[in-house]
TORPA-4810 file (N, C-alpha, C, O; in nm, 3 decimals):
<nodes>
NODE_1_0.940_0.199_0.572_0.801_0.167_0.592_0.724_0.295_0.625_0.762_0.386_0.699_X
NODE_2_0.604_0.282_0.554_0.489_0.418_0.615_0.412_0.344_0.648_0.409_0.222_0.632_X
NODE_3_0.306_0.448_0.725_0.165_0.412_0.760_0.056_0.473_0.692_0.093_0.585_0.657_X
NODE_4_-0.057_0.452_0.658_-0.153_0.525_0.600_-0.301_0.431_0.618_-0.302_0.313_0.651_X
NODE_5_-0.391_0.493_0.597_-0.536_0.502_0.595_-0.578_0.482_0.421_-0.558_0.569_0.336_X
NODE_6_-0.629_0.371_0.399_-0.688_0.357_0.258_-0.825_0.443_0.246_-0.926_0.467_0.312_X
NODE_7_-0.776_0.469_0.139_-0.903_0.635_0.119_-0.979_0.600_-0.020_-1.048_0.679_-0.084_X
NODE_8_-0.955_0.472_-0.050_-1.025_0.469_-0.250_-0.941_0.342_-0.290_-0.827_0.310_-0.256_X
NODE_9_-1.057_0.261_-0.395_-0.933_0.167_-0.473_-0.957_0.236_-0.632_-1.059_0.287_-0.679_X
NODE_10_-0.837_0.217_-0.686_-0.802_0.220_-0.806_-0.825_0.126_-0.928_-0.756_0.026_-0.948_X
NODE_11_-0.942_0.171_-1.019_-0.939_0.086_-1.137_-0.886_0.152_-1.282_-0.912_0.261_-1.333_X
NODE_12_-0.809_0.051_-1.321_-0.732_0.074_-1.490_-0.763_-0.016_-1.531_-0.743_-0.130_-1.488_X
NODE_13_-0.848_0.036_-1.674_-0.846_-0.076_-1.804_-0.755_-0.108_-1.879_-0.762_-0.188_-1.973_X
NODE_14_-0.654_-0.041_-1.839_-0.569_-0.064_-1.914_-0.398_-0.114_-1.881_-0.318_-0.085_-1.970_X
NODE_15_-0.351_-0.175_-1.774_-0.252_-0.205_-1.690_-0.129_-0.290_-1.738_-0.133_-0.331_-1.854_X
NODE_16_-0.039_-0.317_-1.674_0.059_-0.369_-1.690_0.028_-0.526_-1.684_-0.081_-0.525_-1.627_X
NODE_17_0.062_-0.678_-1.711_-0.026_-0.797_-1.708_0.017_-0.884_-1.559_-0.022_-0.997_-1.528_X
NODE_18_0.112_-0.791_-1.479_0.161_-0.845_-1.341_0.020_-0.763_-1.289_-0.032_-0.862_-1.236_X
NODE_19_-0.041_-0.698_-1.275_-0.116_-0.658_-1.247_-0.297_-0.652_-1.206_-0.377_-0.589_-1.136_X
NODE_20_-0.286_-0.798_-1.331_-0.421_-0.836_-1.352_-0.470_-0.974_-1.226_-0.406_-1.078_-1.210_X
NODE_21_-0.597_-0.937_-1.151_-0.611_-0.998_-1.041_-0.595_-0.916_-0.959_-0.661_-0.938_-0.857_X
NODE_22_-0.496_-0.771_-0.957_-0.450_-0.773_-0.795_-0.533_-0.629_-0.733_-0.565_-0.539_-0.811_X
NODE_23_-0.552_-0.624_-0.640_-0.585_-0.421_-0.648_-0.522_-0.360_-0.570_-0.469_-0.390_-0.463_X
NODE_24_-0.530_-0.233_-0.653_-0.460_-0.168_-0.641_-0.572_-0.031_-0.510_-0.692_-0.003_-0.517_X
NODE_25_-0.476_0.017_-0.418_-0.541_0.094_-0.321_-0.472_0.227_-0.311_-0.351_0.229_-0.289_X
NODE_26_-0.562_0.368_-0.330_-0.574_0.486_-0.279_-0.488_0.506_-0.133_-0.574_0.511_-0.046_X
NODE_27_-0.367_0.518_-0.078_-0.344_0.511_0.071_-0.318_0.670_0.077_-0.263_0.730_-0.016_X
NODE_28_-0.379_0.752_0.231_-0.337_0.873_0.251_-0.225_0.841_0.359_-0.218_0.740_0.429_X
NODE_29_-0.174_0.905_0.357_-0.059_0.908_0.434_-0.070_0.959_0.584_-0.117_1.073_0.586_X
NODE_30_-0.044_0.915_0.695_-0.077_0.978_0.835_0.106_0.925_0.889_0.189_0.843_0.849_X
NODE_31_0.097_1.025_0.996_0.203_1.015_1.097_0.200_0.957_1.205_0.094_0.996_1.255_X
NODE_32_0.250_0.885_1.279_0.220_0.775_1.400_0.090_0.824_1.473_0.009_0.734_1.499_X
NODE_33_0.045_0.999_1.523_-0.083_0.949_1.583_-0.190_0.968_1.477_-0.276_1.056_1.487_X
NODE_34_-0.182_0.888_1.381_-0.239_0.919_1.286_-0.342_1.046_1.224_-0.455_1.040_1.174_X
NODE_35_-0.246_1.167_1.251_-0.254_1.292_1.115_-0.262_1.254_1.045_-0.246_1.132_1.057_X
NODE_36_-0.300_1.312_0.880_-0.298_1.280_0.771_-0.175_1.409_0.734_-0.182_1.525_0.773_X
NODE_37_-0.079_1.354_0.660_0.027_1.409_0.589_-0.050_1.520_0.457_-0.009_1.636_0.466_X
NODE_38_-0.091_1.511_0.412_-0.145_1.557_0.273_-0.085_1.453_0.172_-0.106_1.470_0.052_X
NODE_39_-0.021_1.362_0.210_0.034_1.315_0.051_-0.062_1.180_0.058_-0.122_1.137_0.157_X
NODE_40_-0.060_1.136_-0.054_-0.139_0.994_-0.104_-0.061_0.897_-0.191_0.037_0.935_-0.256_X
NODE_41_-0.099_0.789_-0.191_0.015_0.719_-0.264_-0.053_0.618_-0.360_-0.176_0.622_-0.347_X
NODE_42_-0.015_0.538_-0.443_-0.122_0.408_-0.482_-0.003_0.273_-0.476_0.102_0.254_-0.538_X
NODE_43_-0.094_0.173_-0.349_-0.016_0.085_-0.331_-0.085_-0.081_-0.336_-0.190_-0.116_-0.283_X
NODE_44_0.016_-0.172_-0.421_-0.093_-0.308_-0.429_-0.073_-0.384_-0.309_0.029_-0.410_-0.245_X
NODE_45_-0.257_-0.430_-0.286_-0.252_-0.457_-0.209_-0.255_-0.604_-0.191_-0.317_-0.672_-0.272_X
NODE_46_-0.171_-0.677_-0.057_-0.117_-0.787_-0.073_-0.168_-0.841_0.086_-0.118_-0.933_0.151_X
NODE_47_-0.277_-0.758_0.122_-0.297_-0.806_0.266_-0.456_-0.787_0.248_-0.495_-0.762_0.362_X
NODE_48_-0.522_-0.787_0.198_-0.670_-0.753_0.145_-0.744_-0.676_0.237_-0.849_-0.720_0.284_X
NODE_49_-0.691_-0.549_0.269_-0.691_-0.454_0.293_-0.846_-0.417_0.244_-0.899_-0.491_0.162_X
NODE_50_-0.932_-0.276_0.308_-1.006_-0.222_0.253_-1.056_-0.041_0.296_-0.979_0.025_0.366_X
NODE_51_-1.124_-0.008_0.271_-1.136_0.107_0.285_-1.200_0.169_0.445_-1.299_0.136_0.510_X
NODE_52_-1.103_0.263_0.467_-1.089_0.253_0.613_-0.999_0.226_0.688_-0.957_0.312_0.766_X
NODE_53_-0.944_0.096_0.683_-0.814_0.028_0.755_-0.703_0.074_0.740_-0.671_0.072_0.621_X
NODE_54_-0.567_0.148_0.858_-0.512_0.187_0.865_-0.408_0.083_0.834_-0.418_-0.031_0.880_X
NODE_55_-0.295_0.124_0.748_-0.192_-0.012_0.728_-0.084_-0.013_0.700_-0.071_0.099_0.650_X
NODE_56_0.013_-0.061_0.695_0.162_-0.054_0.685_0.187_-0.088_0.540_0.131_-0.181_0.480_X
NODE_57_0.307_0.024_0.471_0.305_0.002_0.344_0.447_-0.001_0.350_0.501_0.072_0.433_X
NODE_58_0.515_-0.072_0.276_0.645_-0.116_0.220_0.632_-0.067_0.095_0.567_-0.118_0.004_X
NODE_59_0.751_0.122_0.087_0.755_0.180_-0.006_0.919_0.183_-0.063_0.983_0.285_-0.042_X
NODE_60_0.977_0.081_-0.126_1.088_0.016_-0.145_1.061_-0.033_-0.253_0.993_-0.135_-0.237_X
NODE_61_1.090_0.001_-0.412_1.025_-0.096_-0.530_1.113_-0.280_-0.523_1.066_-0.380_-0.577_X
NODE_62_1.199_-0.276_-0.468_1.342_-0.383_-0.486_1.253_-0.492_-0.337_1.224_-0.611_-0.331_X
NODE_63_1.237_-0.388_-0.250_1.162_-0.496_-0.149_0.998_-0.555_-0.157_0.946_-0.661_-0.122_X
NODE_64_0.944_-0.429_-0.224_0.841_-0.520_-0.237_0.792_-0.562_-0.342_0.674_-0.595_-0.353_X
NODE_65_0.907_-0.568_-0.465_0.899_-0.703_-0.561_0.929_-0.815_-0.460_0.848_-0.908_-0.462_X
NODE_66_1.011_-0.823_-0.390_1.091_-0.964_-0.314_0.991_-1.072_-0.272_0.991_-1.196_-0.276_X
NODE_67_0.878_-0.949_-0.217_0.822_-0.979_-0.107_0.676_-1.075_-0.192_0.607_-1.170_-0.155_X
NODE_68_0.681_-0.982_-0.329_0.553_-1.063_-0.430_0.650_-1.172_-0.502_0.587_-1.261_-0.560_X
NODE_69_0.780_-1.182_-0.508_0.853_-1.336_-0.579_0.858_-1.260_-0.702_0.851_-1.340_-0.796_X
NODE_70_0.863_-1.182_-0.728_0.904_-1.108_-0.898_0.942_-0.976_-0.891_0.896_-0.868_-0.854_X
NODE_71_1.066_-1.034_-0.950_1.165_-0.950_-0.971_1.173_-0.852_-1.073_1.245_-0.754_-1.059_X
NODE_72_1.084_-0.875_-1.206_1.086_-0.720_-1.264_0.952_-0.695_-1.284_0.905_-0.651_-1.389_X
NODE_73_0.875_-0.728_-1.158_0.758_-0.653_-1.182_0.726_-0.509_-1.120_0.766_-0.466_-1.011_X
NODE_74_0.644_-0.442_-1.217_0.638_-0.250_-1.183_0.568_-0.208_-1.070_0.477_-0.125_-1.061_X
NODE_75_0.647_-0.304_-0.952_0.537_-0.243_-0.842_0.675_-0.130_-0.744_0.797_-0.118_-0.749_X
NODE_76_0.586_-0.081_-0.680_0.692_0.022_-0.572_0.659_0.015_-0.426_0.735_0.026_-0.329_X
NODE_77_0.524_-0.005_-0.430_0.430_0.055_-0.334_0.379_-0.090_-0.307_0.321_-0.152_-0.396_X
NODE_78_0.400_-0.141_-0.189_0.270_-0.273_-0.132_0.255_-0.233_-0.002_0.331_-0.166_0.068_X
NODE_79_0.128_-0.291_0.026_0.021_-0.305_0.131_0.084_-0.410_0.230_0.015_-0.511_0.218_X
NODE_80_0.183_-0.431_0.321_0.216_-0.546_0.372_0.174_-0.573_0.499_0.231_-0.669_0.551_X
NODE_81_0.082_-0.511_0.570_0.005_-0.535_0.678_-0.062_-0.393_0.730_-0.025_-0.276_0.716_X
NODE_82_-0.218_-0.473_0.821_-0.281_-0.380_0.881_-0.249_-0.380_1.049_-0.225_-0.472_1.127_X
NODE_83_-0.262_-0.239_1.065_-0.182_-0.179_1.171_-0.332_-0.171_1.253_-0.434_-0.118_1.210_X
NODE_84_-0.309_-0.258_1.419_-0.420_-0.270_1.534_-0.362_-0.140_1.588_-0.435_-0.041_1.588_X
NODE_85_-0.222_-0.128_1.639_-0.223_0.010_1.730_-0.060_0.032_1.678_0.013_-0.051_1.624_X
NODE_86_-0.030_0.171_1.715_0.123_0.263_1.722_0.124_0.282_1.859_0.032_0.338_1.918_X
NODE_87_0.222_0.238_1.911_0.319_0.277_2.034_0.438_0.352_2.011_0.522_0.312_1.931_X
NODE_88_0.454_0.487_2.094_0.528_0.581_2.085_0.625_0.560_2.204_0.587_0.570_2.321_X
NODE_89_0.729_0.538_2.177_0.837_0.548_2.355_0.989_0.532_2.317_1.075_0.535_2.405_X
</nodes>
């Protein structure tokens, strides 16, 4: 699991057809006190998430097909909840 900050959503005219309906989100990447990493990722989002909101991403392609009920769909990256606070101890 990572954490990240949605920074942009993503539109394609042209996509895969598991795809259609869902959106897809811009996430930057931060470290528990939320730094930003430099890296960015694009992850669908399954918690309706928006720009701004810091959130937990399930970056596992095998888990978070499981987690959408389809099994060969081309996802890697989901949005599986937004993060209120990080506790460090």
């Amino acid at each position: 699991m990572k954490i990240g900050r949605v920074c942009g959503t993503v539109v394609s005219s042209i996509q895969h057809p598991f795809l259609d309906g869902r959106r897809l989100l811009m996430v930057q990447l931060e470290d528990p006190a939320g730094k930003a990493t430099g890296e960015a990722i694009i992850a669908v989002n399954a918690v309706d998430a928006g720009a701004g909101d810091r959130v937990l991403l399930l970056d596992e392609g095998n888990s978070a097909r499981q987690v959408l009920g389809a099994e060969n769909a081309p996802v890697r990256t989901l949005i599986v909840g937004i993060v209120d606070a990080v506790y460090e101890g």
